[in-house]
PyMOL Python script that loads the backbone (N, CA, C, O; Angstrom):
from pymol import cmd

cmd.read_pdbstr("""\
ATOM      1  N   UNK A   1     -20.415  51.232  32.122  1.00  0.00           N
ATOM      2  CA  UNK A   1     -21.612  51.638  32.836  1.00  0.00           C
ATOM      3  C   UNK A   1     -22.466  50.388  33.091  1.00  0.00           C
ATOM      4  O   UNK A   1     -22.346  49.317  32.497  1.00  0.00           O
ATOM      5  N   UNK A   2     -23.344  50.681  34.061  1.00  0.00           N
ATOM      6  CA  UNK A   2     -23.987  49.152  34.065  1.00  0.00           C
ATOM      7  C   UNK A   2     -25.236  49.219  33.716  1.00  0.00           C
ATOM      8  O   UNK A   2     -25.995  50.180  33.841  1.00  0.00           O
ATOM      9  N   UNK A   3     -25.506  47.895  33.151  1.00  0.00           N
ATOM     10  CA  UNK A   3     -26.588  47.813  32.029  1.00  0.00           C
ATOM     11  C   UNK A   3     -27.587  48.177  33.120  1.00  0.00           C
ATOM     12  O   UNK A   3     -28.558  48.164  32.362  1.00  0.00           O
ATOM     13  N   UNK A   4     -28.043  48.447  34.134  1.00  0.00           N
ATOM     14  CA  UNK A   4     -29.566  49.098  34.701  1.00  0.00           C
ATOM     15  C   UNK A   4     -29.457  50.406  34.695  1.00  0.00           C
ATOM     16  O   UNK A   4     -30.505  51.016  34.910  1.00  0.00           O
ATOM     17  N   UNK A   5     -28.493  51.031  34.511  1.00  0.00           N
ATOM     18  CA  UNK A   5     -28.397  52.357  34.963  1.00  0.00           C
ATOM     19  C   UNK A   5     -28.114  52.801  33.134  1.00  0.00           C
ATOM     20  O   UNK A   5     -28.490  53.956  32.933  1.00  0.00           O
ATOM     21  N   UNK A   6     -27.798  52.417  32.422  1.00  0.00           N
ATOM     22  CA  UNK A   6     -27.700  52.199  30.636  1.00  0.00           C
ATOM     23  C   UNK A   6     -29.197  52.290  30.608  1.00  0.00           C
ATOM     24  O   UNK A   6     -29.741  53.383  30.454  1.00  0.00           O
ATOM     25  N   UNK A   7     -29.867  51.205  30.748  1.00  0.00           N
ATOM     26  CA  UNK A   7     -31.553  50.712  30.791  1.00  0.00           C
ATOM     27  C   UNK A   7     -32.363  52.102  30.750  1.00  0.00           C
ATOM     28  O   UNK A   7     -33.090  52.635  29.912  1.00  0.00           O
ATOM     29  N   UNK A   8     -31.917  52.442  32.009  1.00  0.00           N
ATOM     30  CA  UNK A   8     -32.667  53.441  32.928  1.00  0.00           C
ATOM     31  C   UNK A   8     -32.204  54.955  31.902  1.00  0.00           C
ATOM     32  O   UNK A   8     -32.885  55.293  30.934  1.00  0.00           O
ATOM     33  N   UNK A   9     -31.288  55.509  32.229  1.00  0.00           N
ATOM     34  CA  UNK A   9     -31.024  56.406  31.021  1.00  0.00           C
ATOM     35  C   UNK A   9     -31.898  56.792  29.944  1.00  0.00           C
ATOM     36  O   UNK A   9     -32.603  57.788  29.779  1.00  0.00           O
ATOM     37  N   UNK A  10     -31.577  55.258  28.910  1.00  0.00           N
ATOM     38  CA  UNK A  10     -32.101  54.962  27.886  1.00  0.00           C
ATOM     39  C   UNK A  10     -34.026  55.248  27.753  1.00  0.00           C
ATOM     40  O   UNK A  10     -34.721  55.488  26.766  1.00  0.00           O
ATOM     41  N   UNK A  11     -34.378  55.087  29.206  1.00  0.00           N
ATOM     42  CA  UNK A  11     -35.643  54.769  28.853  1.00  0.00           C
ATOM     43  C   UNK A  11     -35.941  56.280  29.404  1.00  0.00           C
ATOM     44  O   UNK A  11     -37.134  56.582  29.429  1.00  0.00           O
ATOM     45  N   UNK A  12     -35.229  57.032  29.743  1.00  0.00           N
ATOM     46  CA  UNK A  12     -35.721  58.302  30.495  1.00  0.00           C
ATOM     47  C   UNK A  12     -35.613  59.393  29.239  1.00  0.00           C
ATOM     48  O   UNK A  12     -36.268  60.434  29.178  1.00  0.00           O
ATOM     49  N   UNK A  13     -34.507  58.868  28.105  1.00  0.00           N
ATOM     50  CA  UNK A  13     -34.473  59.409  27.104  1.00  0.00           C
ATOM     51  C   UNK A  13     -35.226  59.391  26.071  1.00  0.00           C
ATOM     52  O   UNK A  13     -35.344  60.416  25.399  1.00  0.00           O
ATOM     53  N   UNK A  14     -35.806  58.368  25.775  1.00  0.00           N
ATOM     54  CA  UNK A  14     -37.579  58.218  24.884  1.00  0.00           C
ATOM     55  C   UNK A  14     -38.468  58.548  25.636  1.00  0.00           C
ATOM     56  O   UNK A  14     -39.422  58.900  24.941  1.00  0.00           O
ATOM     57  N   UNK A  15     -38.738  58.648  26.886  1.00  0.00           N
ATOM     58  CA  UNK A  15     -39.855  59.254  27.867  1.00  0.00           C
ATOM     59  C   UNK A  15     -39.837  60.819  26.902  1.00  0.00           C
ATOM     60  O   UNK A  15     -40.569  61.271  26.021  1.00  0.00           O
ATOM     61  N   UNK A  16     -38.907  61.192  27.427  1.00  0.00           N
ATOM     62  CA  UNK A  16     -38.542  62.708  27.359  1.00  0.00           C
ATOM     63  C   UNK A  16     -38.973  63.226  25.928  1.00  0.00           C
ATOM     64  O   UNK A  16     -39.699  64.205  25.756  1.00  0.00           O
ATOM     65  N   UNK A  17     -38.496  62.538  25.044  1.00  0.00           N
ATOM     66  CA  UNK A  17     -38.404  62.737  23.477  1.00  0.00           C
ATOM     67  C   UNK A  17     -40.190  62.137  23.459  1.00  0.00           C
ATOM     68  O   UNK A  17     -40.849  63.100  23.066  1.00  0.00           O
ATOM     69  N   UNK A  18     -40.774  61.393  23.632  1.00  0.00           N
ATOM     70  CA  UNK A  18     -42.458  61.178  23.388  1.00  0.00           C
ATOM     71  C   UNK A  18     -43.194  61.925  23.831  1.00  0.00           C
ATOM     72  O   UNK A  18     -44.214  62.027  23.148  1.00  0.00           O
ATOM     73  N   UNK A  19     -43.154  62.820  25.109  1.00  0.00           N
ATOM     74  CA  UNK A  19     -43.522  63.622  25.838  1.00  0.00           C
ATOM     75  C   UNK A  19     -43.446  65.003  25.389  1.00  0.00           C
ATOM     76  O   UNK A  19     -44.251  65.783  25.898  1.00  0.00           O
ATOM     77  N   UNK A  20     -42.243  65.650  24.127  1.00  0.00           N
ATOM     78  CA  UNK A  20     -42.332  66.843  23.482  1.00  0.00           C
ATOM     79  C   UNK A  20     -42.659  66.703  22.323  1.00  0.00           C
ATOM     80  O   UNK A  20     -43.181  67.591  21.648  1.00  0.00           O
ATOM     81  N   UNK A  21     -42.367  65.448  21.893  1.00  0.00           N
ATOM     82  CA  UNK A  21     -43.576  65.105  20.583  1.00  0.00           C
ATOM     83  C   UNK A  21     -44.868  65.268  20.872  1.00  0.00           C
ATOM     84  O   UNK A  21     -45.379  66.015  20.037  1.00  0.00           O
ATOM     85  N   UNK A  22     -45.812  64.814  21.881  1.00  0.00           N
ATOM     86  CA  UNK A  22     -46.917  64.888  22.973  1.00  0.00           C
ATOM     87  C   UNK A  22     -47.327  66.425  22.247  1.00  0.00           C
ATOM     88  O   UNK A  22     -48.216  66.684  21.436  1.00  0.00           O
ATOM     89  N   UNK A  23     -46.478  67.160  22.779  1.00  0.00           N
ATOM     90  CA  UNK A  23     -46.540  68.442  23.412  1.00  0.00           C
ATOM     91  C   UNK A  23     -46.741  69.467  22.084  1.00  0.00           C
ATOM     92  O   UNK A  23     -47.512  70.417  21.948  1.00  0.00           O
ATOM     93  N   UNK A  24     -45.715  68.885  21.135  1.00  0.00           N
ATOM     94  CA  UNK A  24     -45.949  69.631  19.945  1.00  0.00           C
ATOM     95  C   UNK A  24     -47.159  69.549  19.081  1.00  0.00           C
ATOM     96  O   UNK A  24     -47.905  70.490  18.812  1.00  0.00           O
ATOM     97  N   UNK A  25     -47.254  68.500  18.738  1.00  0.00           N
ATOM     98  CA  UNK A  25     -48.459  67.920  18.948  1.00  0.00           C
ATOM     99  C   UNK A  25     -50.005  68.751  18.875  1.00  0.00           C
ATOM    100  O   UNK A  25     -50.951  68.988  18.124  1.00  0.00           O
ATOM    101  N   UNK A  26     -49.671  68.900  19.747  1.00  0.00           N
ATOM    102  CA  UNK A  26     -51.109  69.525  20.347  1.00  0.00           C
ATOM    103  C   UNK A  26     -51.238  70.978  20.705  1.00  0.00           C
ATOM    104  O   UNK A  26     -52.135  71.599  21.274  1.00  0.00           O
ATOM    105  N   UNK A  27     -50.087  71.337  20.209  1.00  0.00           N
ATOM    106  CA  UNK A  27     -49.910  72.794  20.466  1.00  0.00           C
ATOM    107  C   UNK A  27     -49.721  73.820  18.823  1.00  0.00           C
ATOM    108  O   UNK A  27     -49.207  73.667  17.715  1.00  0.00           O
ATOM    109  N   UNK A  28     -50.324  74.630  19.403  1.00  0.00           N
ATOM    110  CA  UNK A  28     -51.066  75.620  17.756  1.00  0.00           C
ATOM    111  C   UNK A  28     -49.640  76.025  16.956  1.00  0.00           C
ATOM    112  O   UNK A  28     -48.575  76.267  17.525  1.00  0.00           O
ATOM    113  N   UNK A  29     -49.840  76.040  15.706  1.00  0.00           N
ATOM    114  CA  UNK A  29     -48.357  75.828  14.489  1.00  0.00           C
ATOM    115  C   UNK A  29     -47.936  77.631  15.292  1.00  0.00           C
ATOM    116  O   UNK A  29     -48.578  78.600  15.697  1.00  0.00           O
ATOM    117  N   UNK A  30     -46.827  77.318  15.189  1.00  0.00           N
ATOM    118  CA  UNK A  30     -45.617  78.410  15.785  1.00  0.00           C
ATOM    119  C   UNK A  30     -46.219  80.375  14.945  1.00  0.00           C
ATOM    120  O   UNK A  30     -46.418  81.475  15.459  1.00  0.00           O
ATOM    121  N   UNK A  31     -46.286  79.856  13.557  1.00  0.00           N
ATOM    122  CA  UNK A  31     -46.925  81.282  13.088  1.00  0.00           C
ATOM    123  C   UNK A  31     -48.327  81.692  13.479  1.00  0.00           C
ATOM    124  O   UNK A  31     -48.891  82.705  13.064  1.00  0.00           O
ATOM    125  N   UNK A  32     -48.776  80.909  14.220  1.00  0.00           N
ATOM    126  CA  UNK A  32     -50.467  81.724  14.455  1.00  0.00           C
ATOM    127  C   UNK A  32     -50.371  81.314  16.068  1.00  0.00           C
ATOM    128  O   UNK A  32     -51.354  80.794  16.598  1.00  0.00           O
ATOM    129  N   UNK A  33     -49.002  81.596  16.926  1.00  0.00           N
ATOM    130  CA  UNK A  33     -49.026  82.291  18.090  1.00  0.00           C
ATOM    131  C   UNK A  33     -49.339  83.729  18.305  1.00  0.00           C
ATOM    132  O   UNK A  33     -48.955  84.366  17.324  1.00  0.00           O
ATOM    133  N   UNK A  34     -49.838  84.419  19.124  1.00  0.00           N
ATOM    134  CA  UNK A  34     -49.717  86.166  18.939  1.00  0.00           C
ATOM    135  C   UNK A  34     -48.307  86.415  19.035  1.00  0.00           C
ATOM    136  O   UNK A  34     -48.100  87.503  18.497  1.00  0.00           O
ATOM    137  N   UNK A  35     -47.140  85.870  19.507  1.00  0.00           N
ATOM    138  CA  UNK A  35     -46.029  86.290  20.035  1.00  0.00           C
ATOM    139  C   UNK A  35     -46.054  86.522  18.442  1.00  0.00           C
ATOM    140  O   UNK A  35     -46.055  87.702  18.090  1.00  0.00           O
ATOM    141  N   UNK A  36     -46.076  85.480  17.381  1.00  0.00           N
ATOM    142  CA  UNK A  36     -45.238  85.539  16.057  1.00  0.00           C
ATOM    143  C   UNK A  36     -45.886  86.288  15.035  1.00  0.00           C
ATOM    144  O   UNK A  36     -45.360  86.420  13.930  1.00  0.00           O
ATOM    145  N   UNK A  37     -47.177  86.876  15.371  1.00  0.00           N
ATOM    146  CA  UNK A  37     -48.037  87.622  14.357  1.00  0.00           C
ATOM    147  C   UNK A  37     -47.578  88.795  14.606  1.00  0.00           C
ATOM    148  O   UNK A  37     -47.638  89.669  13.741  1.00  0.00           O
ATOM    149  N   UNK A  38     -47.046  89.024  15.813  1.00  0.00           N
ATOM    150  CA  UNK A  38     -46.996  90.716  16.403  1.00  0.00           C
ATOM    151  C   UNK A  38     -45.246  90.247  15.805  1.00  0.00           C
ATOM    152  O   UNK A  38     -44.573  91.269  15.933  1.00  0.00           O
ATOM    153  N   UNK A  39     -44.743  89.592  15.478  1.00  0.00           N
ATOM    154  CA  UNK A  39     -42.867  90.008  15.208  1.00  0.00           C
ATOM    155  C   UNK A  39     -42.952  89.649  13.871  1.00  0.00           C
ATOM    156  O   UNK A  39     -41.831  89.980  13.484  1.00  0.00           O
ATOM    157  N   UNK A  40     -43.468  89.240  13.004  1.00  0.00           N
ATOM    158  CA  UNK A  40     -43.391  89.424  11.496  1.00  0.00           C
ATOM    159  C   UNK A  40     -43.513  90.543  10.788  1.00  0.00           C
ATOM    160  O   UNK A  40     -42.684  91.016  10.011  1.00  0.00           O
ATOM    161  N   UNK A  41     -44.347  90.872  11.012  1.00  0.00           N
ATOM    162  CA  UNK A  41     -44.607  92.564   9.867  1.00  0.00           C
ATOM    163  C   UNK A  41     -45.427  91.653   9.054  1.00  0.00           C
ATOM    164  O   UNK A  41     -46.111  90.648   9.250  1.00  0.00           O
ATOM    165  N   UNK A  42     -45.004  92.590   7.809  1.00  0.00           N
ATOM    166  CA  UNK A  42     -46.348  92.555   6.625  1.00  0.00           C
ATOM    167  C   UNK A  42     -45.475  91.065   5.996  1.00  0.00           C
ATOM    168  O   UNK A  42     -44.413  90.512   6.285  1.00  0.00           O
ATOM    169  N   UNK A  43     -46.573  90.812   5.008  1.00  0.00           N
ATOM    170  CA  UNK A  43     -45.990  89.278   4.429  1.00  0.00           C
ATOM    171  C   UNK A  43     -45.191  89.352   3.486  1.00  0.00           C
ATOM    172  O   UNK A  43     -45.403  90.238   2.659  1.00  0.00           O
ATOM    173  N   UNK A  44     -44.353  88.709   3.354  1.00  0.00           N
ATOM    174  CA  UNK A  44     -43.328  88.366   2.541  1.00  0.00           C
ATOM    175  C   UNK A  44     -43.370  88.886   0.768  1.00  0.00           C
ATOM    176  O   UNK A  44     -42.434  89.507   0.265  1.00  0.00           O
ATOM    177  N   UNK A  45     -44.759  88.451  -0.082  1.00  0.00           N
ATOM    178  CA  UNK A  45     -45.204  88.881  -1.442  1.00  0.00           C
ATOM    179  C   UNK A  45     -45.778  90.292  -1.439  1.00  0.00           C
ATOM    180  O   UNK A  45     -46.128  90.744  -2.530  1.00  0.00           O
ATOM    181  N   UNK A  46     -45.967  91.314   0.040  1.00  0.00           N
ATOM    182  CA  UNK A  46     -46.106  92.479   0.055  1.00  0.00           C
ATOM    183  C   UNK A  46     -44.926  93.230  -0.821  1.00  0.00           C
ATOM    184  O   UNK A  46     -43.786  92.766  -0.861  1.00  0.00           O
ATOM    185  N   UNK A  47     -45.279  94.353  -1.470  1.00  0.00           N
ATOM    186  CA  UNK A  47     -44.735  95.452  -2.179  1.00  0.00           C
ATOM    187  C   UNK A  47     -45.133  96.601  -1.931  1.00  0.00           C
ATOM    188  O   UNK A  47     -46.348  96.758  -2.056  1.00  0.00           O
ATOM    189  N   UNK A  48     -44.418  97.650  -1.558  1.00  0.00           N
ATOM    190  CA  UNK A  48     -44.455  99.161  -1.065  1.00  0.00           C
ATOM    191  C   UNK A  48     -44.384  99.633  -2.632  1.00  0.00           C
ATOM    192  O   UNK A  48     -43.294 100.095  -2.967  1.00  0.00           O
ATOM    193  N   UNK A  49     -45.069  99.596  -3.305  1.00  0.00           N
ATOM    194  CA  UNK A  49     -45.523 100.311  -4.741  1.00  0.00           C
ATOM    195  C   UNK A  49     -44.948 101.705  -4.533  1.00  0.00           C
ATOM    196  O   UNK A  49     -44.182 102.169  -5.377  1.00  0.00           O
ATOM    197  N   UNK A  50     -45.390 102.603  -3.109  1.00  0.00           N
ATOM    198  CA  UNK A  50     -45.273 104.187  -3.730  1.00  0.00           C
ATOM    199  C   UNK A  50     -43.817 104.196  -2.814  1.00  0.00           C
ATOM    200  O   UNK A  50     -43.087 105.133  -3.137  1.00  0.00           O
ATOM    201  N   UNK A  51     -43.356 103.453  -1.897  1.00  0.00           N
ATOM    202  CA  UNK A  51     -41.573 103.595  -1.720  1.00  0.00           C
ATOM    203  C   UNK A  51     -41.142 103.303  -3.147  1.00  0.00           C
ATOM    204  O   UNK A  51     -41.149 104.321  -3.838  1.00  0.00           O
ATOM    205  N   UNK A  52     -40.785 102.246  -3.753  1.00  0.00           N
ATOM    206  CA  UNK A  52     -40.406 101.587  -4.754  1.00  0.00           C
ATOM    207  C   UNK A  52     -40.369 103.287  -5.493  1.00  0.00           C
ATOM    208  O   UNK A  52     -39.348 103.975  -5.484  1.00  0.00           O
ATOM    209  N   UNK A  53     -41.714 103.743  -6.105  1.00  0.00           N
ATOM    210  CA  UNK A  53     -41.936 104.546  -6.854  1.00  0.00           C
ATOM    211  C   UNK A  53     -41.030 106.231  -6.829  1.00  0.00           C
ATOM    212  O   UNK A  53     -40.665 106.967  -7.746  1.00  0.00           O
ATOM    213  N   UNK A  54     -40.913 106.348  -5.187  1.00  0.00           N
ATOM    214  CA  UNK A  54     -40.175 107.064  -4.321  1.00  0.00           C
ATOM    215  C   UNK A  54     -38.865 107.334  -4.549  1.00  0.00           C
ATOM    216  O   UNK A  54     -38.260 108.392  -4.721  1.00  0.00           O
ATOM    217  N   UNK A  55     -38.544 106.237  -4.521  1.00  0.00           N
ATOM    218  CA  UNK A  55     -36.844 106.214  -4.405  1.00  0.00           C
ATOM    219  C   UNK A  55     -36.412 105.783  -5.631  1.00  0.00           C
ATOM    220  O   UNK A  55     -35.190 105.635  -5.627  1.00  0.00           O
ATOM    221  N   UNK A  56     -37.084 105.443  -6.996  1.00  0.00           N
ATOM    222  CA  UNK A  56     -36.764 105.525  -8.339  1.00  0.00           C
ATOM    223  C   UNK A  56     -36.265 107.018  -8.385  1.00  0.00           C
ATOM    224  O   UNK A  56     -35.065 107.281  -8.455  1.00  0.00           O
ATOM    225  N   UNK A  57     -37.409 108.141  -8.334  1.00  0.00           N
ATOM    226  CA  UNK A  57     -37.622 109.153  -8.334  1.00  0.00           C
ATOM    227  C   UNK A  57     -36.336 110.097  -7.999  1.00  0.00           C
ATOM    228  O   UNK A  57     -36.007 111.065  -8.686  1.00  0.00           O
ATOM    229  N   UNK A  58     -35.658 109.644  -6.810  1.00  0.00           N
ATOM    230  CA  UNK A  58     -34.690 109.964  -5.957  1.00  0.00           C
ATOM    231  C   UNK A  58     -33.416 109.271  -6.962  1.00  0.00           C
ATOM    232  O   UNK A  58     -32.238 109.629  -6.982  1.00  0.00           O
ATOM    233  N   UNK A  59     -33.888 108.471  -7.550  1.00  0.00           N
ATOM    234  CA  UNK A  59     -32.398 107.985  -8.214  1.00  0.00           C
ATOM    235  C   UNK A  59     -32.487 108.573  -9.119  1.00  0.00           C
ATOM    236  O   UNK A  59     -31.363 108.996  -9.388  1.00  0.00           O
ATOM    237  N   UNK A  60     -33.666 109.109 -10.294  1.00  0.00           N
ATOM    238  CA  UNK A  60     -33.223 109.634 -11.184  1.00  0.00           C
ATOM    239  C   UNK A  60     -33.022 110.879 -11.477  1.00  0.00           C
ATOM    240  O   UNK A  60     -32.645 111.260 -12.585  1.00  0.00           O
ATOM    241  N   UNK A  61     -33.377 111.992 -10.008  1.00  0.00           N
ATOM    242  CA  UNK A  61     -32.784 112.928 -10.474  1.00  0.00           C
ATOM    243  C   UNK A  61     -31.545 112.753  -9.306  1.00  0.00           C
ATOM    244  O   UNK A  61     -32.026 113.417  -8.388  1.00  0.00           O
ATOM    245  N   UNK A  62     -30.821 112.473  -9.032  1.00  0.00           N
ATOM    246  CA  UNK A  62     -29.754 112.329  -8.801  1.00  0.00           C
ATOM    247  C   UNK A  62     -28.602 111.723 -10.212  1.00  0.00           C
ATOM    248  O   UNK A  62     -27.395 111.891 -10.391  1.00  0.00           O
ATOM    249  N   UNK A  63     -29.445 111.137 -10.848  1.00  0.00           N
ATOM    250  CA  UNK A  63     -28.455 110.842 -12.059  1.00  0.00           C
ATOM    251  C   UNK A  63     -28.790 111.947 -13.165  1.00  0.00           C
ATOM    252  O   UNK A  63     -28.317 111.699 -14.275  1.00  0.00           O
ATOM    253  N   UNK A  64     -29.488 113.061 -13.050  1.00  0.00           N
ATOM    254  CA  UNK A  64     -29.693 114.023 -13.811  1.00  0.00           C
ATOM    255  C   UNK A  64     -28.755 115.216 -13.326  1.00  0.00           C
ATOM    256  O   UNK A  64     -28.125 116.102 -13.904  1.00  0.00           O
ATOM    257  N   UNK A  65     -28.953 114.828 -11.984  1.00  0.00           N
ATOM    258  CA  UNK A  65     -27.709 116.046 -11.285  1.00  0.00           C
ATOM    259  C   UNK A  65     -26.433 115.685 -11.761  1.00  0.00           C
ATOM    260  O   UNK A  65     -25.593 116.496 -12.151  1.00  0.00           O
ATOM    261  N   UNK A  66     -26.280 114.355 -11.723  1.00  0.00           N
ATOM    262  CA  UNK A  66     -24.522 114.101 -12.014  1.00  0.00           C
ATOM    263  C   UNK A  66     -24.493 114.513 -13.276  1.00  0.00           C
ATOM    264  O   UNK A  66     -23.928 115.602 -13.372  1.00  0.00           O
ATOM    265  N   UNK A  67     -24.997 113.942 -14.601  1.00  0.00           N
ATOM    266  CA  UNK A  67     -24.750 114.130 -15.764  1.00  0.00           C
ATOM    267  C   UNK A  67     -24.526 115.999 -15.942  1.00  0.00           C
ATOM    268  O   UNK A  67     -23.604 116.492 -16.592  1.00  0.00           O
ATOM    269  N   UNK A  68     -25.659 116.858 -15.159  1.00  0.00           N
ATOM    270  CA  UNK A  68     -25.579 118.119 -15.415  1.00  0.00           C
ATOM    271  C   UNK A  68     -26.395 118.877 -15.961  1.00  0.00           C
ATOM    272  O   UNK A  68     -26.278 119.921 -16.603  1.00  0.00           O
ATOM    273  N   UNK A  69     -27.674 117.935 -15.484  1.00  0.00           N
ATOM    274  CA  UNK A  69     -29.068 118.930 -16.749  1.00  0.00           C
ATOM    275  C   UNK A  69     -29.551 119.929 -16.019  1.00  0.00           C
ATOM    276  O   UNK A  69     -30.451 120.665 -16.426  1.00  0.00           O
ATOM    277  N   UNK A  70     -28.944 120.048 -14.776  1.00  0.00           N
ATOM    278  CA  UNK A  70     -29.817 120.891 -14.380  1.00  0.00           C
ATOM    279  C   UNK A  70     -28.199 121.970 -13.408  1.00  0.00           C
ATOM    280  O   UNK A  70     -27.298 121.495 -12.717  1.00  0.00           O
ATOM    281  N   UNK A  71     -28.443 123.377 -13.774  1.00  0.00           N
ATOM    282  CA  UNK A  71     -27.341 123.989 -14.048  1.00  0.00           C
ATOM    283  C   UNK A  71     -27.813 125.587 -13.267  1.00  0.00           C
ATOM    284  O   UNK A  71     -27.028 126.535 -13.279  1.00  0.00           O
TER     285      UNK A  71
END
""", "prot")
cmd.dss("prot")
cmd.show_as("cartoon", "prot")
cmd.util.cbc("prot")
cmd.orient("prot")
């Protein structure tokens, strides 16, 4: 290839790459877009206490049915 058109390339390729650094930059962190508040749900250290509580409930009389206590 020839070294102006190498040159040229080269320099269109750090343009490009400084210009979305630029961009990121200055643009608001990805989780406090609305797009990403509205597609998360609840946070991560959230706990559904009365599901949890729910479906214990559901397991243990289902293991009361198998054993046979209830007849």
């Amino acid at each position: 290839m020839d070294r102006k058109k190498m040159a040229a390339a080269t320099a269109a390729v750090v343009t490009y790459i400084k210009t979305q650094e630029e961009a990121a930059a200055f643009a608001p962190p990805l989780e406090e877009t609305p797009m990403a508040l509205a597609q998360t749900g609840p946070p991560a250290g959230a706990v559904n206490t009365w599901g949890m509580a729910g479906r214990g409930d559901q397991m243990q009389g289902r293991t009361l049915m198998q054993m046979g206590v209830f007849r």
